[in-house]
Backbone as ProteinMPNN parsed JSONL, in Angstrom:
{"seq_chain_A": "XXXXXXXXXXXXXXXXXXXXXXXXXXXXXXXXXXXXXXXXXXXXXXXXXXXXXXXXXXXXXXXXXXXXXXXXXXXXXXXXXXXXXXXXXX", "coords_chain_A": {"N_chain_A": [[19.006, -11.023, -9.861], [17.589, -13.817, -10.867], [15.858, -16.567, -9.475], [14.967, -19.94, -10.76], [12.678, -21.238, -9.495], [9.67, -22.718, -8.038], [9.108, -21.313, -5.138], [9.621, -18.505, -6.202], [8.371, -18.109, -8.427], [5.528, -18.153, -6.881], [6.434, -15.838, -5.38], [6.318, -13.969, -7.597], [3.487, -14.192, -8.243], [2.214, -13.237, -5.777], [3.115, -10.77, -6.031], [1.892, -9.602, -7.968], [-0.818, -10.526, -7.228], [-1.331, -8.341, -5.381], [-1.11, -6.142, -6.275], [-3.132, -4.035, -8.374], [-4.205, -5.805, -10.828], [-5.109, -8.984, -11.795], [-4.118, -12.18, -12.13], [-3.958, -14.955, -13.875], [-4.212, -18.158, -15.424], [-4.38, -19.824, -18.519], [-4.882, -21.195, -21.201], [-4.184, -20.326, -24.556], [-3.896, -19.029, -27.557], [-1.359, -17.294, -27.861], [0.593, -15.132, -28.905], [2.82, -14.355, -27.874], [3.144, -15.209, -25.933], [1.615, -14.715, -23.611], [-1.072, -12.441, -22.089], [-2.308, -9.111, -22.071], [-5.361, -7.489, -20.407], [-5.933, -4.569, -20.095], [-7.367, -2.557, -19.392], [-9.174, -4.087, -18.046], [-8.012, -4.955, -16.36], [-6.376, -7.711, -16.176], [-4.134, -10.734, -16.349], [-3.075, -12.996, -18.532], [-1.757, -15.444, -18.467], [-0.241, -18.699, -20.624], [-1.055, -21.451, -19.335], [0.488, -23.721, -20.581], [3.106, -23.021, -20.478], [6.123, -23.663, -19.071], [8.013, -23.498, -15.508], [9.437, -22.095, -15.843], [8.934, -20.647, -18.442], [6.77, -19.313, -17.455], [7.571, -17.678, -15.441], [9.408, -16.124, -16.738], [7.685, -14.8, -18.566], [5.899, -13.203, -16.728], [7.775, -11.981, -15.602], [8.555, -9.837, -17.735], [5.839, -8.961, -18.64], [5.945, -7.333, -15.838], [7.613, -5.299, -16.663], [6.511, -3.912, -18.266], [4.521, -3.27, -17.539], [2.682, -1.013, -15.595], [1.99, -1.093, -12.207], [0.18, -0.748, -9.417], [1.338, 0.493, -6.116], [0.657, 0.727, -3.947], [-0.444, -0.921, -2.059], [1.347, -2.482, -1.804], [3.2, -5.264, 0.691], [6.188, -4.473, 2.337], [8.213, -6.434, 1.955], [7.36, -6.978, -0.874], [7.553, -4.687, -2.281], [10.043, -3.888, -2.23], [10.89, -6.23, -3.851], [9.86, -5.55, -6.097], [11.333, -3.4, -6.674], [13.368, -3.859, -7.071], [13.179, -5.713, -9.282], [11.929, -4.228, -11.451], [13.956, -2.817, -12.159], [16.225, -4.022, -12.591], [17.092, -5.426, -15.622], [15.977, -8.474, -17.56], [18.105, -11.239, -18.141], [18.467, -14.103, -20.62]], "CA_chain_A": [[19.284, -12.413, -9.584], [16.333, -14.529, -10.578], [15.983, -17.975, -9.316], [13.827, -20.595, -11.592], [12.058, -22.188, -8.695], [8.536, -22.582, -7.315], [8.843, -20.221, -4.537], [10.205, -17.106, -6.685], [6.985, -18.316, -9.157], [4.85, -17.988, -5.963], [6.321, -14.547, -5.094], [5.804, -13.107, -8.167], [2.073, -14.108, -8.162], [1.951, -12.788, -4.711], [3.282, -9.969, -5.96], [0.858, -9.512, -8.818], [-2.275, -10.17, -6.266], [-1.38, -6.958, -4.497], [-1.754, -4.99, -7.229], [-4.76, -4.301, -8.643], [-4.357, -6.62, -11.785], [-5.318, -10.427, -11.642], [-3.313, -13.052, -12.63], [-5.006, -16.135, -14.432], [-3.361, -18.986, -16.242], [-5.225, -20.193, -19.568], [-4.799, -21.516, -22.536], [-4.439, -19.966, -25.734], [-2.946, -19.033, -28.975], [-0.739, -16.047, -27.473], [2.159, -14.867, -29.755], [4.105, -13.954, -27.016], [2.96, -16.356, -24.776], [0.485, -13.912, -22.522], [-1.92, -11.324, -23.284], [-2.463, -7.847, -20.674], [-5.968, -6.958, -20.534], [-5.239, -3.249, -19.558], [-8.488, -2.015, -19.071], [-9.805, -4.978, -17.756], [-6.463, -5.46, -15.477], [-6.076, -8.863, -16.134], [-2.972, -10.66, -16.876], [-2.957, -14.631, -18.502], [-0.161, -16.521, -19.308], [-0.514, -19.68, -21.168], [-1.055, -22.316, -18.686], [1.097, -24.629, -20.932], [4.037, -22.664, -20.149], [7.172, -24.433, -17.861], [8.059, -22.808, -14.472], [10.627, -21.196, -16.161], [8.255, -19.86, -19.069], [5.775, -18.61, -16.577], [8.254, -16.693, -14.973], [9.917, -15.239, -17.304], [6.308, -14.353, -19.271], [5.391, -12.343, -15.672], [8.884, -10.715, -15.693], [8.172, -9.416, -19.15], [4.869, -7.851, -18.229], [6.026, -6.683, -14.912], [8.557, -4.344, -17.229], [5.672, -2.811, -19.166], [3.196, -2.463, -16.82], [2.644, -0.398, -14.424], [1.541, -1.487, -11.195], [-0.043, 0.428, -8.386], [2.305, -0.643, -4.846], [0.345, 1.069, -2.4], [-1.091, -2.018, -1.22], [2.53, -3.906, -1.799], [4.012, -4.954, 1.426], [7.546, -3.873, 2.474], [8.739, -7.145, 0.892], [7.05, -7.282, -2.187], [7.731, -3.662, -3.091], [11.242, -4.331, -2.334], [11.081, -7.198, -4.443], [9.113, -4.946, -7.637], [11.928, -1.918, -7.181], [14.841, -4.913, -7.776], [12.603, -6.247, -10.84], [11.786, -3.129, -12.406], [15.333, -1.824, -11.793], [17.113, -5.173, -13.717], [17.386, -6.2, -17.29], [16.476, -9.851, -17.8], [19.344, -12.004, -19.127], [17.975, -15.201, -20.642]], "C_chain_A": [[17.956, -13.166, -9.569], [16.714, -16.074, -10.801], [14.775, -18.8, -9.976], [13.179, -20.74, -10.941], [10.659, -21.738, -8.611], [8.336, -21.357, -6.542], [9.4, -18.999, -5.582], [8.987, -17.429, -7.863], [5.962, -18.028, -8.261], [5.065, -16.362, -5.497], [5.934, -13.684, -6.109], [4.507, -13.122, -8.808], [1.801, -13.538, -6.952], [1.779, -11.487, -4.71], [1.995, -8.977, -7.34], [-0.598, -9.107, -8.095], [-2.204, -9.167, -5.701], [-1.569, -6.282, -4.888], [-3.072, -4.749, -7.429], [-5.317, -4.857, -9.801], [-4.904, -7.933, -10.962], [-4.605, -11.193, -12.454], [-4.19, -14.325, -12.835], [-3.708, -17.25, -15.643], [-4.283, -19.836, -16.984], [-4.481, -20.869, -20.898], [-5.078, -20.847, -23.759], [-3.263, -19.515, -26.31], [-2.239, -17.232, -28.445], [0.792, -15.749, -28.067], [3.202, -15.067, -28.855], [4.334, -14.639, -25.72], [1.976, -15.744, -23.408], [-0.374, -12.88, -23.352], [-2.368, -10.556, -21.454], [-3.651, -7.596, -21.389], [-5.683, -5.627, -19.789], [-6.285, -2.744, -18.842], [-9.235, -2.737, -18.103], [-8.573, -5.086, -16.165], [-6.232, -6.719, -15.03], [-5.049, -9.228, -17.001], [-3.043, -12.063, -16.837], [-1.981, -14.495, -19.004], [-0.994, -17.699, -19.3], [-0.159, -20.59, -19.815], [-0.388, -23.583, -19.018], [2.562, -25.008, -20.342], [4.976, -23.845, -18.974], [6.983, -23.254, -16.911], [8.55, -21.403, -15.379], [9.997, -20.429, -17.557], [7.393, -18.604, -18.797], [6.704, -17.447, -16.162], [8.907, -15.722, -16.075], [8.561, -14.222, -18.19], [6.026, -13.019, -17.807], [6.566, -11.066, -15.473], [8.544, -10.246, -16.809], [7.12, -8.287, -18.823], [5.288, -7.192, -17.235], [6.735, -4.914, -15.45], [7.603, -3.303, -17.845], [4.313, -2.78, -18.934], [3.071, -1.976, -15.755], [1.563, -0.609, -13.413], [1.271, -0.837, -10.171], [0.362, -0.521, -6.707], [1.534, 0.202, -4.179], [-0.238, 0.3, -1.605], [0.052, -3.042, -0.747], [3.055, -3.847, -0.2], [5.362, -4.775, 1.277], [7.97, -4.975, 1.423], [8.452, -7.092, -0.663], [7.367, -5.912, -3.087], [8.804, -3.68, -3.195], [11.512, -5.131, -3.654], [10.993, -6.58, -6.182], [10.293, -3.952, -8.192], [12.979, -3.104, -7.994], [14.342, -5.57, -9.381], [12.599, -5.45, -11.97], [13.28, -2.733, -12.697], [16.36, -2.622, -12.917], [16.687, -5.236, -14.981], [17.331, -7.702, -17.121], [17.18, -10.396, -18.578], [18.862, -13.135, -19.129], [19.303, -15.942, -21.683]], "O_chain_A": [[17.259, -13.219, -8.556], [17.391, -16.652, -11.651], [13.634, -18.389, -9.765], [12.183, -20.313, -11.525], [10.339, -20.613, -8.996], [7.624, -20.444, -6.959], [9.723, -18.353, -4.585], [8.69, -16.29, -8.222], [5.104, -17.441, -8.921], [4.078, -15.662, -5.27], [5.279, -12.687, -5.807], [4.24, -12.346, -9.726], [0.639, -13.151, -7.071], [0.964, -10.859, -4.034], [1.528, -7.84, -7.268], [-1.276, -8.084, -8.186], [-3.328, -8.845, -5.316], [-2.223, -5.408, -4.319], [-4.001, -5.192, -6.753], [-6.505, -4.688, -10.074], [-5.094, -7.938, -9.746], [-4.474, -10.803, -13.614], [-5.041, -14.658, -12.01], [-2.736, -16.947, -16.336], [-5.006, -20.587, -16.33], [-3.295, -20.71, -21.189], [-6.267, -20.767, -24.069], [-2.1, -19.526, -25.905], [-2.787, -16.181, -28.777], [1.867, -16.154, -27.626], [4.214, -15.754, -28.994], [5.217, -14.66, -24.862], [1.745, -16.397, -22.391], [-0.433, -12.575, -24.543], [-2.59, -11.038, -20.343], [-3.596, -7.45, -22.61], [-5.1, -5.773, -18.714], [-6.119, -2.485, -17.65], [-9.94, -2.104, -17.317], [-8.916, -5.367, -15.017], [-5.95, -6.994, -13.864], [-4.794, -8.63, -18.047], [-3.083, -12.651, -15.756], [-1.438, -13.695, -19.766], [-1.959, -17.943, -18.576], [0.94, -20.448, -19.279], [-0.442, -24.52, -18.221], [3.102, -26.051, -19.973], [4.43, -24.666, -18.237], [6.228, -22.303, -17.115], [8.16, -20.241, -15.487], [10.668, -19.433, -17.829], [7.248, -17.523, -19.368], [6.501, -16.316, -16.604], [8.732, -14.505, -16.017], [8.672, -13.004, -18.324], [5.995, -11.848, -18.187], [6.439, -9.856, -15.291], [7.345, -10.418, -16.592], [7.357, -7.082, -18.743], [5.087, -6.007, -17.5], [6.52, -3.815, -14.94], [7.844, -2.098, -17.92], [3.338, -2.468, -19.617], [3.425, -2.654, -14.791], [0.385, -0.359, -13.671], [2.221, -0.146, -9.803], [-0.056, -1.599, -6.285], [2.362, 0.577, -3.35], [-0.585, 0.679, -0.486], [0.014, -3.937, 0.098], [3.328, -2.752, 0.292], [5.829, -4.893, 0.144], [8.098, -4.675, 0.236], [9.337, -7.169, -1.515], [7.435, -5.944, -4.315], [9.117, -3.488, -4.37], [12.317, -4.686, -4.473], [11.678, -6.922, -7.146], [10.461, -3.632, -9.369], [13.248, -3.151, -9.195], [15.071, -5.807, -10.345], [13.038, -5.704, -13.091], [13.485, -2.254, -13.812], [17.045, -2.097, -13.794], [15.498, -4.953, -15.128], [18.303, -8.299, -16.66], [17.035, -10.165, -19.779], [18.639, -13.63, -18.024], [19.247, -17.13, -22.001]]}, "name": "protein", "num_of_chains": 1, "seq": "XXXXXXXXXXXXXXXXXXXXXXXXXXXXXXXXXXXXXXXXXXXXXXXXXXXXXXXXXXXXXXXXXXXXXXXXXXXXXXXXXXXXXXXXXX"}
């Protein structure tokens, strides 16, 4: 059940910062609309993006990257098993 809004854009940067990636919002020519440094463990999305781009761009990566939760609190790991666990329907 994902909701467009602000706060559920706010949790899943929250949930990002806990990891041990970084989240950054930029500008550029991104096919897909983001780009995963892997090595680097940085993660932009196009800063052009709508709410509702952003989010869905972070769900996307969240699916095909693996994130280290030992820092996540109770909520937010909660929040990662229900993400990982769904199929987005757009």
């Amino acid at each position: 059940m994902i909701k467009y809004t602000n706060q559920f854009l706010t949790k899943l940067e929250d949930l990002v910062a806990e990891s041990d990636y970084i989240l950054r919002y930029e500008k550029g020519n991104f096919k897909s609309g983001y780009c995963v440094l892997k090595d680097q463990k940085i993660i932009i999305v196009n800063k052009f993006f709508t709410m509702e781009g952003k989010i869905n761009a972070i769900l996307d990566i969240l699916k095909n990257v693996e994130l280290d939760t030992t820092n996540f609190t109770e909520k937010s790991l909660k929040l990662y098993q229900e993400l990982t666990a769904t199929e987005v329907k757009a």
